[in-house]
C-alpha positions as CSV (number, residue, x, y, z in Angstrom):
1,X,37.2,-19.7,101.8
2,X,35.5,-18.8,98.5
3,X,34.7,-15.4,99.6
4,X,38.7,-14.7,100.8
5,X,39.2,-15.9,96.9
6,X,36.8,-13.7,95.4
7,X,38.4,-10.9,97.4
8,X,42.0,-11.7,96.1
9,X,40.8,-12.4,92.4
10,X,39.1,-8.9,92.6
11,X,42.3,-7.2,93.8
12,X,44.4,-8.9,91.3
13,X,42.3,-7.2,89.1
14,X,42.8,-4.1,90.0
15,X,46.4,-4.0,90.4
16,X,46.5,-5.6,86.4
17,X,43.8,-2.4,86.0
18,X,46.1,0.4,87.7
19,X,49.6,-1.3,86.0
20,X,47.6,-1.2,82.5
21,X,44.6,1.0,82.5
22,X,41.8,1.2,80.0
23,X,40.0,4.3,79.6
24,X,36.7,2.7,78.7
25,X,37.0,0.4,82.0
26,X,37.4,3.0,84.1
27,X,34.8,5.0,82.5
28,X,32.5,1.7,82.9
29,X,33.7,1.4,86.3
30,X,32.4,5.1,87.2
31,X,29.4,4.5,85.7
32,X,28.7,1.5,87.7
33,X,29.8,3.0,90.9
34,X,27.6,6.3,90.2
35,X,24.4,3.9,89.6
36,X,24.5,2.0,92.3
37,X,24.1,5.0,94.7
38,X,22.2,7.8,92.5
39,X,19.0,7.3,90.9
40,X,19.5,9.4,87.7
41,X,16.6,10.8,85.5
42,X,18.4,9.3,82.3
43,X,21.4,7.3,81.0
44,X,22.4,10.6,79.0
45,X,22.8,12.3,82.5
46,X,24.9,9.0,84.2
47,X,27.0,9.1,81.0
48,X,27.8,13.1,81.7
49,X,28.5,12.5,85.1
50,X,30.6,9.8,84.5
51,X,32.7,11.5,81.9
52,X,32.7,15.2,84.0
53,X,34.5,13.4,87.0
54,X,36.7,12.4,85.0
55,X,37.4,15.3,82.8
56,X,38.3,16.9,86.5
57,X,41.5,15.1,86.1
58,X,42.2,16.8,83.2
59,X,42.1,20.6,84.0
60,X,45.5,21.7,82.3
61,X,44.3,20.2,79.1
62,X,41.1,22.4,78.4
63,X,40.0,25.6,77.3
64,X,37.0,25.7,79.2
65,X,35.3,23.4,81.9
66,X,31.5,23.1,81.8
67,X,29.7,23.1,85.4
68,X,27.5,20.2,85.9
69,X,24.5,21.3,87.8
70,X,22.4,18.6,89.7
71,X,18.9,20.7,90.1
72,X,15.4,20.2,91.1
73,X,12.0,21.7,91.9
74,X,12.1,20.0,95.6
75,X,14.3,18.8,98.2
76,X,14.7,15.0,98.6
77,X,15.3,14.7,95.1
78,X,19.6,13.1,95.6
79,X,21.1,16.4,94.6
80,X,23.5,16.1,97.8
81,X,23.8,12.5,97.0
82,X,25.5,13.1,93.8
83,X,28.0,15.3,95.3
84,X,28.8,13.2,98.1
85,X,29.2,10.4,96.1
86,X,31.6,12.4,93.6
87,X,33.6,13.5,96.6
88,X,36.3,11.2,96.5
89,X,36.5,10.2,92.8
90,X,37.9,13.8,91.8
91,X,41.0,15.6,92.3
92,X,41.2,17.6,95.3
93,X,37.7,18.0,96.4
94,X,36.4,21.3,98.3
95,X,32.8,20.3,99.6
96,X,31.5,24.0,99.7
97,X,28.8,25.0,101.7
98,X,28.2,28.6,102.9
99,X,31.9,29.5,102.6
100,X,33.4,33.1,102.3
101,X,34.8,34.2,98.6
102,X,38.4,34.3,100.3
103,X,38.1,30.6,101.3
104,X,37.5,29.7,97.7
105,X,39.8,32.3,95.9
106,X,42.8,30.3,98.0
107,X,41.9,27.6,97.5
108,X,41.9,27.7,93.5
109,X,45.2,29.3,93.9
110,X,46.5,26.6,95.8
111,X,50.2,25.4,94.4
112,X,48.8,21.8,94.8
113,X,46.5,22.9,91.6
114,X,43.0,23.6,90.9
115,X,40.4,21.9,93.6
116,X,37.5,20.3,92.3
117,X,34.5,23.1,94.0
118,X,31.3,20.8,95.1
119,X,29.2,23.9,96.0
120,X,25.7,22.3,97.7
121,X,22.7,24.5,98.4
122,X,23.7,26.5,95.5
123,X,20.3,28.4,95.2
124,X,21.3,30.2,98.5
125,X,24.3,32.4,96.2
126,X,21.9,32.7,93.4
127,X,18.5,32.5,94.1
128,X,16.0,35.7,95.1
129,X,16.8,35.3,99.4
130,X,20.7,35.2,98.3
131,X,22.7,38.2,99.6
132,X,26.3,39.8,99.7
133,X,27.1,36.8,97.6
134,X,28.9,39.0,94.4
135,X,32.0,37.3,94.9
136,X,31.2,34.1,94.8
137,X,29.3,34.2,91.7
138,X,31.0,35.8,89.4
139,X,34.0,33.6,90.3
140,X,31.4,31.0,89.6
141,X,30.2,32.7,86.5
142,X,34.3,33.6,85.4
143,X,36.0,30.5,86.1
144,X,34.9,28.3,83.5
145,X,37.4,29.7,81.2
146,X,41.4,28.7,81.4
147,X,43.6,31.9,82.7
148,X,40.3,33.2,84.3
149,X,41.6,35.4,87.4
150,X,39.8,37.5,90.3
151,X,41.7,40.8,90.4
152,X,41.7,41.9,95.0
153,X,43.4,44.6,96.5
154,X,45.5,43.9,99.3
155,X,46.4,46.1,102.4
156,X,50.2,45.5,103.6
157,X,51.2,47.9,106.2
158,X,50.4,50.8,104.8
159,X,50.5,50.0,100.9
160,X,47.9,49.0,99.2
161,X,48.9,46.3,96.1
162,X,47.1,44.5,93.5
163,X,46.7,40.6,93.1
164,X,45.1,38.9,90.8
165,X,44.0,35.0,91.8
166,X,43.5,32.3,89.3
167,X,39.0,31.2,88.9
168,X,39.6,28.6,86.8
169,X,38.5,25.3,88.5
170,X,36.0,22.5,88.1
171,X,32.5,23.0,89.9
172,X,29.8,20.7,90.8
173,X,26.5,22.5,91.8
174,X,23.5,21.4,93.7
175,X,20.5,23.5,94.2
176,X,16.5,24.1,93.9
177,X,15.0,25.2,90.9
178,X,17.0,26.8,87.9
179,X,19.9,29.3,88.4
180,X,21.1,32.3,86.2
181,X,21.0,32.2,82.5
182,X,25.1,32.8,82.9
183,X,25.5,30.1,84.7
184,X,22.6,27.4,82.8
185,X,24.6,28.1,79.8
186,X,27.6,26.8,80.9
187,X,26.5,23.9,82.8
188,X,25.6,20.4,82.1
189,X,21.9,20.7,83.7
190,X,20.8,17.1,85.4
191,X,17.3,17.5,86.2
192,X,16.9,15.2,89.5
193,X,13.7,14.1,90.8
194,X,12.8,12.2,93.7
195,X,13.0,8.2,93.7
196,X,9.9,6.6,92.6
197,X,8.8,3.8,94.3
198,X,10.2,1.1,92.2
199,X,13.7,3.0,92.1
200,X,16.5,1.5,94.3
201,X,19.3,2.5,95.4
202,X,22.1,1.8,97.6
203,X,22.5,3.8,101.0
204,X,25.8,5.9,100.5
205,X,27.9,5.4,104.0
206,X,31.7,7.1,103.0
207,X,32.7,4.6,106.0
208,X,31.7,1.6,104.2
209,X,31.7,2.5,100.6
210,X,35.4,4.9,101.1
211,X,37.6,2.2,100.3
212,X,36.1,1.0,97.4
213,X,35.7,5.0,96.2
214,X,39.5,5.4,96.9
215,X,40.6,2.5,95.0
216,X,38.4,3.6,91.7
217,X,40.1,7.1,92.5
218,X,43.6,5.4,92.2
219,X,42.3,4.2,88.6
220,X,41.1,7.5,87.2
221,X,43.8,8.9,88.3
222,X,46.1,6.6,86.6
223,X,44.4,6.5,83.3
224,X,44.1,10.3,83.1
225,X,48.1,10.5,83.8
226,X,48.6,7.5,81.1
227,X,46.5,9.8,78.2
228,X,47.5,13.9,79.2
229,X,50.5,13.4,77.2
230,X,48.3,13.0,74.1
231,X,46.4,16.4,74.9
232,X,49.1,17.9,75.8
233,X,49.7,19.2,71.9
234,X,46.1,20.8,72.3
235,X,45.2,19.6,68.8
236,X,43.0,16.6,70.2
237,X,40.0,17.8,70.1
238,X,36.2,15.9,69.5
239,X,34.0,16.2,66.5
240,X,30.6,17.6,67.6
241,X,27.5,16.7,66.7
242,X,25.6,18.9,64.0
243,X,22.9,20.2,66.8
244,X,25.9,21.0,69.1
245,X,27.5,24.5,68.2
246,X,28.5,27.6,70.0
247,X,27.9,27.4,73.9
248,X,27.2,24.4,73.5
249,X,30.5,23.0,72.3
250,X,32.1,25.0,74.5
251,X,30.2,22.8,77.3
252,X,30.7,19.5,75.7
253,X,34.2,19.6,74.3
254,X,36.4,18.3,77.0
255,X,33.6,15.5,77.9
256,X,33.7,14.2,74.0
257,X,37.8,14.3,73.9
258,X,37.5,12.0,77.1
259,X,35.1,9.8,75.6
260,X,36.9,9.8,72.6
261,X,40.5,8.7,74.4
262,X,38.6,6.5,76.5
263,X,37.5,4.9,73.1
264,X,35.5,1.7,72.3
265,X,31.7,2.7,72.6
266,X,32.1,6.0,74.8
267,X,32.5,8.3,72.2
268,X,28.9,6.9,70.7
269,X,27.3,7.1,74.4
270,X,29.0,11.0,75.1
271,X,27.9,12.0,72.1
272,X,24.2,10.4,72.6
273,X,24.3,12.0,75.8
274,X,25.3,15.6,74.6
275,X,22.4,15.4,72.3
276,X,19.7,15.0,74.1
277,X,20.4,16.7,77.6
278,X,21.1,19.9,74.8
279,X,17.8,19.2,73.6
280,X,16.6,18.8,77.1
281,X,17.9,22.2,78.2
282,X,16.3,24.4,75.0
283,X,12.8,23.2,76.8
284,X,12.9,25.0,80.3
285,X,11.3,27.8,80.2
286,X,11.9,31.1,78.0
287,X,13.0,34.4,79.5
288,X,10.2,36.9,79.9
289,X,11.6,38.8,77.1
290,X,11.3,35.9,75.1
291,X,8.1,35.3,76.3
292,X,6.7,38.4,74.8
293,X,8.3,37.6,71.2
294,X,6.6,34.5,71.4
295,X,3.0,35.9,72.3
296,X,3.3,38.5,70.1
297,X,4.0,36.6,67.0
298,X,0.7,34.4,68.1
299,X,-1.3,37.2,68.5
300,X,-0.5,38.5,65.0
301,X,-1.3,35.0,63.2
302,X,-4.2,34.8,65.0
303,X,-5.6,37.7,63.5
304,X,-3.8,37.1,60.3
305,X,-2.7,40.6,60.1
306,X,0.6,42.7,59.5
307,X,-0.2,45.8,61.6
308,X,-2.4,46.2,65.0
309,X,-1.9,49.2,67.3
310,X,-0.7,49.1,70.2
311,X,-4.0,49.3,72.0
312,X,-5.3,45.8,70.1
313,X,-1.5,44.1,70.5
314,X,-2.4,45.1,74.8
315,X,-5.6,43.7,74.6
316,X,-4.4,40.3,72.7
317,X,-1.9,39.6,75.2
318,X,-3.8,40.8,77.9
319,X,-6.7,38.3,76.8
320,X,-4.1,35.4,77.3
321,X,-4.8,33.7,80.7
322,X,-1.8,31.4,80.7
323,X,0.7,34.1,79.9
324,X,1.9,37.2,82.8
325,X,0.4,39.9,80.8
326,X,-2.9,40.2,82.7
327,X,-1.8,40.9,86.0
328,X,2.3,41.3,85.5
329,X,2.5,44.7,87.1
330,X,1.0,43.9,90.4
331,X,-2.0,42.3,89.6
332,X,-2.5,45.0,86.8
333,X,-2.3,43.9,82.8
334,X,0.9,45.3,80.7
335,X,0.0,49.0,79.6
336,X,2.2,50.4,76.3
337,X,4.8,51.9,78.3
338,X,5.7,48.7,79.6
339,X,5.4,47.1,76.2
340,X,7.9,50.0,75.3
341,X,9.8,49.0,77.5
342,X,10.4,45.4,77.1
343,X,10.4,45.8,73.5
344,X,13.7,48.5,73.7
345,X,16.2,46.0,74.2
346,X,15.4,43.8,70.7
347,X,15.6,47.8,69.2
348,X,11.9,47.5,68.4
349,X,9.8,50.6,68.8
350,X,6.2,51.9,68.3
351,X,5.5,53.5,64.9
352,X,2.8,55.6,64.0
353,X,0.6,53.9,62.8
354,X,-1.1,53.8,59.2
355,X,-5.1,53.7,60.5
356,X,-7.9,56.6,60.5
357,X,-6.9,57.9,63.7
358,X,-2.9,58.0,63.3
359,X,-2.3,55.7,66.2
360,X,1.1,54.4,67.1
361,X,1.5,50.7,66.9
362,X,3.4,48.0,65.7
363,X,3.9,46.2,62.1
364,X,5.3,42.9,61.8
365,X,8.4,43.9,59.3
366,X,9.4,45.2,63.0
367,X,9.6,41.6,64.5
368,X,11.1,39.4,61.9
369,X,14.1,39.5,62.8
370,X,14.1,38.7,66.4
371,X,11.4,36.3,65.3
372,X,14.3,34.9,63.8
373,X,16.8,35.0,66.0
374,X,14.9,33.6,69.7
375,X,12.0,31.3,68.2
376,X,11.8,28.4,66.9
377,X,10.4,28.4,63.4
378,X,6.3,28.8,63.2
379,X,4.6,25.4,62.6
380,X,2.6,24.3,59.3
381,X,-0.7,24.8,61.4
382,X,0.4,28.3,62.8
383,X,1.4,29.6,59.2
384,X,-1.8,28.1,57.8
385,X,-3.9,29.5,60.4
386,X,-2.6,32.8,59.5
387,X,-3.0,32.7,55.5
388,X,-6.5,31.7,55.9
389,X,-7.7,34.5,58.5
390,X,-9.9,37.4,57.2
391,X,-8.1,40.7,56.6
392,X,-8.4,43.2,58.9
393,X,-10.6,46.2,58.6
394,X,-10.4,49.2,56.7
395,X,-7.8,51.1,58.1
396,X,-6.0,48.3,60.5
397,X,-8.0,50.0,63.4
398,X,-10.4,47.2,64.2
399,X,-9.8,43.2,63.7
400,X,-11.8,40.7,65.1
401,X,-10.1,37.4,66.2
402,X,-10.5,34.6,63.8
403,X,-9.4,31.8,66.1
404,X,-12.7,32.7,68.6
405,X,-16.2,32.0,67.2
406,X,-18.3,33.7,69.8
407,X,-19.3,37.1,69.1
408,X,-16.4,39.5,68.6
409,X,-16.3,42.6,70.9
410,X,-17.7,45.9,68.8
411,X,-15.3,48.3,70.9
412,X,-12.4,46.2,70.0
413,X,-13.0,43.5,67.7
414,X,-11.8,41.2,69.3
415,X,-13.7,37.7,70.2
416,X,-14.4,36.2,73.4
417,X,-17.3,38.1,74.5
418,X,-19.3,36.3,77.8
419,X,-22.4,35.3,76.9
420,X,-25.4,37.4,77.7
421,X,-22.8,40.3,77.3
422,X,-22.5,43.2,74.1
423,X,-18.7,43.7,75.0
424,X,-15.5,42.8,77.3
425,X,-16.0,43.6,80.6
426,X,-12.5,46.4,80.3
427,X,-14.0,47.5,77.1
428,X,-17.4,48.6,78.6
429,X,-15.6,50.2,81.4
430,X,-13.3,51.9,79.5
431,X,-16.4,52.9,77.0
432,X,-18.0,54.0,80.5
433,X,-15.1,56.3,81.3
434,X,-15.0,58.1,77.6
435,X,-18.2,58.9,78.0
436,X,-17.9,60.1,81.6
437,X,-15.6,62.4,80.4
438,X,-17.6,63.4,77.2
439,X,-20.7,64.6,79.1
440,X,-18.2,66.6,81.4
């Protein structure tokens, strides 16, 4: 008898809920639901999946709809499990898995309006096995942004015609490991992991939980219709955090306004959350152009020097272990040309160089500006590190390295010498091979 109660008393409650709805119950509610069944790696990423469901309800209102990409080093980690369980709390779902780029172009077209994409196994369009996949991504990559379209040509009879289908849509990834730079930087990145062994959660079962899911469906989907009016205007729009600018915003902007109509302590929680899963994201690892930039400005505080040719800049990066440079072509170290190379595309070239010999190299007026632009600013030990090195020898030809204090090198001047040796192993060889060619 209690238990028939407790079940009336809770649908009397949700009828009162749906007649009148609250955006920060619902929002609550979501979050509640979510827990129970996905064991997330914060609260900031529960509070972004909370408030990107939601924001699915929304499309017509925004400018731009982030991606929300549920990713991991390993399998078993409840990627799937977040989609399945966001399934049926968003607007017409399309639970995508290996389907063909006309599937999902008519499906976004749909007259119904936009479907919400669930795309699982994601890192089989984008990662290095993934083939004739063009399609898909760059309606993946596109369709963030409102009026985005696919332009096809179409065969009828014997005419050939033009169409152009809408992109724009909300997508839920899931994959292994990261995914393209175009796509990161649009996406709010959850970085699952699998359950530790104090970490509970419920056993999803649509059977079982369905009804439940359906009715918390009925109540987003009331709210969201009881607030569009007040976006409708397009002048409702969230105050963003001073760390949060550019992409960024772009990515965050419809979750804040949904916090922000859903009111009471939501917008505090979005706008905890945006802060640190930004944060989060700027730590995964640079590109390899970014890399060098890096390396490069350690190897010239190191030495505490403004110039090194481009034979002593090699042989600094090649002397780091932990970075690609020693073996990155093949199992070969970066030679100049491929230094060149990677250096073109920040418009920073070789110079000849001011030393005895006249040898090209590289002064560091050359790199202050991307310096600037993709690293973070030097530290107080770095910078101090560099005032207080020796200056280089006469002519910038030969510098030893100030941060080693075994005996530097005499062929390059550079530290790190094995005991029991005179010079680097490469350095004797190479010494070896000049004077090979000397005698001859």
């Amino acid at each position: 008898m209690t238990n028939h109660h407790d079940d009336r008393a809770d649908e009397l409650r949700e009828w009162i809920a749906d007649d009148n709805p609250d955006g920060a119950q619902v929002l609550d509610a979501v979050s509640a639901f979510l827990a129970r069944f996905v064991a997330y790696p914060s609260e900031a990423a529960r509070v972004a999946h909370a408030l990107w469901i939601v924001h699915a309800w929304l499309m017509d209102a925004w400018e731009s709809t982030p991606r929300i990409a549920f990713l991991s080093p390993e399998p078993g980690s409840g990627k799937s499990r977040a989609l399945e369980v966001t399934e049926p709390l968003v607007p017409r779902p399309v639970h995508a898995v290996n389907t063909t780029p006309a599937y999902l172009f008519r499906k976004v077209s749909d007259d119904a309006g936009p479907p919400t994409i669930l795309y699982d196994e994601i890192d089989t369009v984008f990662g290095p096995k993934a083939k004739d996949n063009e399609d898909i991504r760059g309606m993946l990559n596109a369709g963030h942004r409102k009026g985005a379209t696919a332009g096809r040509c179409v065969v009828r009879g014997k005419i050939v015609e033009t169409e152009e289908l809408p992109a724009y849509c909300a997508v839920a990834l899931a994959g292994l490991d990261d995914l393209p730079d175009t796509i990161m930087s649009r996406s709010i990145v959850v970085r699952m992991r699998r359950r530790a062994p104090g970490e509970v959660v419920e056993p999803w079962r649509l059977r079982i939980n369905g009804p439940e899911a359906n009715r918390l469906h009925q109540r987003i989907a009331a709210w969201a219709a009881s607030v569009a009016g007040r976006l409708a205007g397009g002048d409702f729009w969230p105050d963003m955090p001073e760390s949060i600018a550019d992409r960024d915003a772009d990515v965050w902007e419809a979750l804040l306004a949904v916090a922000d109509l859903a009111g009471r302590d939501w917008p505090q929680r979005a706008r905890g959350a945006a802060v640190a899963l930004v944060a989060a994201s700027k730590e995964r690892a640079p590109s390899i152009g970014v890399l060098l930039l890096r390396d490069i400005r350690e190897v010239f505080t190191n030495l505490g020097v403004d110039r090194l040719t481009t034979e002593q800049l090699l042989h600094g990066l090649n002397q780091m272990d932990e970075s690609p440079w020693p073996t990155i072509r093949r199992g070969e170290p970066l030679d100049g040309r491929g230094l060149s190379q990677r250096l073109a595309k920040y418009n920073i070239g070789s110079k000849l160089h001011a030393g005895e010999r006249g040898l090209r190299g590289y002064v560091v007026a050359q790199f202050t500006d991307a310096w600037s632009r993709y690293l973070p600013p030097q530290s107080a030990t770095s910078a101090t590190s560099a005032t207080s090195a020796p200056e280089p020898a006469a002519g910038g030809a030969r510098v030893a390295d100030v941060a080693d204090k075994s005996q530097p090198c005499p062929d390059c001047g550079f530290g790190g010498v094995p005991d029991g040796r005179l010079m680097h192993w490469d350095c004797e060889r190479n010494a070896a091979a000049a004077e090979a060619v000397t005698l001859i």
